[in-house]
C-alpha positions in Angstrom: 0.0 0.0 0.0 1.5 3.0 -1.0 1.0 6.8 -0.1 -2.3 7.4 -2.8 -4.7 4.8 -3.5 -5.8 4.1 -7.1 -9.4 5.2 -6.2 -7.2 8.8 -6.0 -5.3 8.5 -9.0 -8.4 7.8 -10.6 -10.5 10.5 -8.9 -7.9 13.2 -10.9 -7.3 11.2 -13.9 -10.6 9.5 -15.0 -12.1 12.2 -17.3 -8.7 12.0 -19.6 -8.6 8.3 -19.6 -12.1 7.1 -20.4 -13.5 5.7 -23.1 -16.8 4.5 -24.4 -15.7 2.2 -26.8 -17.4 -1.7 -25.3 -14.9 -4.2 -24.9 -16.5 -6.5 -27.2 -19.5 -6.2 -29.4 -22.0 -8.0 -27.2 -21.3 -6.1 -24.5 -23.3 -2.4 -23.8 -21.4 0.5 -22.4 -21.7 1.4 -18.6 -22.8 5.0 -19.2 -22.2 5.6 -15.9 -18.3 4.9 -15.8 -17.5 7.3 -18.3 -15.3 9.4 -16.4 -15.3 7.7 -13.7 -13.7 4.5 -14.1 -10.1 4.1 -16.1 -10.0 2.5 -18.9 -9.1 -0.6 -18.2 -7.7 -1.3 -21.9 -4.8 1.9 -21.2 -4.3 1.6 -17.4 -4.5 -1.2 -15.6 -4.8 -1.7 -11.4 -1.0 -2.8 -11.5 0.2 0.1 -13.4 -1.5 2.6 -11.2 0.4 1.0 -7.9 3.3 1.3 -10.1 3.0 4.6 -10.1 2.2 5.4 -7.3 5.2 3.3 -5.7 7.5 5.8 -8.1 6.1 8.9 -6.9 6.5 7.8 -3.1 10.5 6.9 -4.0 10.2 10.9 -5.0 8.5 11.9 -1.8 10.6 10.1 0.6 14.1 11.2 -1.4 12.9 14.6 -1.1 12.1 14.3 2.6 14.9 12.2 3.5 16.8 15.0 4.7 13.9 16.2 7.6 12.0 12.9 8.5 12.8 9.4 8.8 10.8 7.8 5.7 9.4 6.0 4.7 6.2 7.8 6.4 3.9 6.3 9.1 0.5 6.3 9.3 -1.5 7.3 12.0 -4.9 7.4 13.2 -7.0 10.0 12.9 -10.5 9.2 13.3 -12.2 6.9 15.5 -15.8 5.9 15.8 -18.3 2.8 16.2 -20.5 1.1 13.9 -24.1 2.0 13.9 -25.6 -1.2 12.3 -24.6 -4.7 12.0 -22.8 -5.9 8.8 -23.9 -9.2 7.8 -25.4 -11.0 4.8 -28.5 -8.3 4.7 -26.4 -5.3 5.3 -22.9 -4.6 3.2 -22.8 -1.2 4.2 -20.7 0.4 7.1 -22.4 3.3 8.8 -20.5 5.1 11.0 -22.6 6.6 14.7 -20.3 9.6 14.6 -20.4 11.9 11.4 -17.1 12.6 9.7 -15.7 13.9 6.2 -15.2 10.5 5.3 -14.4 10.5 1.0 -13.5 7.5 -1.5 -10.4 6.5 -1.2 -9.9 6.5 2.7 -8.5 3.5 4.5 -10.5 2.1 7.4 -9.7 -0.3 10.1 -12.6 -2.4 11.7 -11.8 -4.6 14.8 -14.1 -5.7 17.6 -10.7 -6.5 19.9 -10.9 -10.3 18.5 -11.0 -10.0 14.9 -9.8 -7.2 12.4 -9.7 -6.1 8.9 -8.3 -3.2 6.8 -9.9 -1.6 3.8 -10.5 1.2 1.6 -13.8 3.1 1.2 -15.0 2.6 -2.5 -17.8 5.4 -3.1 -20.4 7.5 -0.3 -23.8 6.6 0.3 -25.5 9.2 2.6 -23.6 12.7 0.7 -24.8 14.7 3.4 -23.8 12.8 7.1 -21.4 11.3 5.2 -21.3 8.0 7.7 -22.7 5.5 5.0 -20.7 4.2 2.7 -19.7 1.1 0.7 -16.4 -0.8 0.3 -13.7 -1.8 -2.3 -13.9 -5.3 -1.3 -16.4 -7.1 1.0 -15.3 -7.6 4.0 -14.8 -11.4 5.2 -16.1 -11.2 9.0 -19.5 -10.1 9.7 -18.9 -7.4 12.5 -21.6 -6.4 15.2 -22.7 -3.1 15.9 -22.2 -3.4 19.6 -18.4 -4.3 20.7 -16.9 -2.9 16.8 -14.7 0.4 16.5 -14.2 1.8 13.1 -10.8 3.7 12.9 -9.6 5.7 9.9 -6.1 5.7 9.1 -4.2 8.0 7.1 -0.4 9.6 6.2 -0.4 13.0 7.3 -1.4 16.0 5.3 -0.7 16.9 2.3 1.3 13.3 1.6 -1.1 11.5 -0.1 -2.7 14.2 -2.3 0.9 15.2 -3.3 1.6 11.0 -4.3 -1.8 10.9 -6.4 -0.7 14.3 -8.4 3.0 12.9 -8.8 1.2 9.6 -10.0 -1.3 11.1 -11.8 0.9 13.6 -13.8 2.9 10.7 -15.2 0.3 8.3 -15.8 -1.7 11.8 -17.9 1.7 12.2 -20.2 2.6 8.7 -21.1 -0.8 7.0 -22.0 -2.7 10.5 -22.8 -0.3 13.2 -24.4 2.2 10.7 -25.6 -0.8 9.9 -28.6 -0.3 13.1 -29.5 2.4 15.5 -28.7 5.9 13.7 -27.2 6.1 17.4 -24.5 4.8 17.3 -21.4 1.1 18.4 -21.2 0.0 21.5 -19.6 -2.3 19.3 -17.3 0.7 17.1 -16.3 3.0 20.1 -15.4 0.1 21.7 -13.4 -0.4 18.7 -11.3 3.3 18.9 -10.8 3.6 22.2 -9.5 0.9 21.7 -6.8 2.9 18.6 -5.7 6.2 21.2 -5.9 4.3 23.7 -3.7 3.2 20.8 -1.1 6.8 19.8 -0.9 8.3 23.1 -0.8 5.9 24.3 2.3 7.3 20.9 3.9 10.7 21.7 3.7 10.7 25.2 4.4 8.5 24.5 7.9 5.2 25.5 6.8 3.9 22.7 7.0 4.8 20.0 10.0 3.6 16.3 9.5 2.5 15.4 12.8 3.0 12.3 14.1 6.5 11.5 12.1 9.8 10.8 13.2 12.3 13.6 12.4 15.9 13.1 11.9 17.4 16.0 13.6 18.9 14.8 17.2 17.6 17.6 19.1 13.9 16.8 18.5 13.0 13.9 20.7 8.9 14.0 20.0 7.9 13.7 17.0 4.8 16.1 17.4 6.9 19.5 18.3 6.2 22.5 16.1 9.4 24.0 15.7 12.0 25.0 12.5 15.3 24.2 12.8 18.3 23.8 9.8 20.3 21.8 8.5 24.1 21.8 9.0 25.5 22.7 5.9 22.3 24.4 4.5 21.2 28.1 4.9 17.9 29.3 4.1 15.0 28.0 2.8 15.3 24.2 1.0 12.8 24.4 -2.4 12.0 21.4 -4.8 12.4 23.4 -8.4 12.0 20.4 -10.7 9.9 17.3 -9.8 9.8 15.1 -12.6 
């Protein structure tokens, strides 16, 4: 499991790379997909992951130098289910409301048996506390003894993984059928990620709950700058390929 999901690469790149050609002649078009599903004929699950795995070797050789990578996750939202899920109910819904979104990883466990997984799409748009699942889950979980945690890297890590990802996936099976430059899309996405990374190193923005490498920090959650030996001034990413 990397940084991103492929449910976020997918939620930035689907509207470039969808078609609505069927896959065979006997077989009608989801009209609903279109641009929202990948096609499956120019990316495939694996070659998202792949992606994604090269743009977290960027992240963590750009971070190297501040925090002890790779990243950790931590927990960040905690809860209890409000229904049983068994063979009449495949939904989890959440007795606390929170911003939950496709793409987030969850962590179910009633203290005996536990499972992770990844939200797939949001029932209830306004609560936000029902929602479906990538993949079924294997244990039926009770209501009454089952905590629901969410588990995520810290800000902005993941959004800047599914932009790297998403950038390079955009120019090679996109822009490469037509122009061999980089598309104005795929440098766009790049320079958000640049910014992310750029506030990181610079101190603007802290990610809480990681390890740093400098010796006088001994928690890992105390908002401070300090520098480098050998380095004065700010640190900035100016290429991010």
């Amino acid at each position: 499991m990397g940084y991103a999901t492929s449910i976020h690469v997918q939620r930035i790149l689907a509207q470039a790379l969808t078609s609505s050609s069927p896959s065979d002649l006997a077989t009608p078009v989801d009209l609903l997909k279109i641009g929202n599903t990948l096609d499956s004929n120019l990316v495939g699950e694996d070659i998202v992951e792949q992606y994604i795995s090269w743009a977290d070797d960027s992240i963590n050789a750009m971070l190297s130098e501040l925090y002890n990578i790779p990243l950790s996750e931590k927990a960040d939202f905690e809860t209890n289910l409000f229904s049983n899920i068994d063979e009449y109910n495949a939904y989890v819904i959440t007795k606390k409301n929170c911003p939950f979104y496709p793409g987030d990883m969850l962590i179910l466990t009633d203290g005996i048996h536990q499972e992770r997984t990844i939200i797939s799409s949001i029932v209830d748009l306004n609560d936000r506390n029902v929602f479906s699942l990538v993949y079924p889950l294997s244990y039926m979980f009770s209501a009454s003894n089952t905590r629901v945690i969410r588990i995520k890297y810290p800000e902005p890590i993941t959004l800047t993984s599914a932009r790297l990802a998403a950038a390079n996936i955009y120019d090679k099976y996109f822009m490469s059928q037509t122009s061999p430059s980089k598309s104005e899309y795929g440098e766009y996405l790049r320079k958000l990620a640049r910014v992310d990374i750029n506030n990181i190193l610079n101190g603007r923005s802290i990610l809480h709950g990681q390890q740093r490498t400098g010796r006088r920090f001994y928690s890992s959650n105390l908002v401070d700058r300090y520098g480098l030996p050998g380095n004065i001034g700010d640190h900035n990413v100016d290429d991010m390929s």
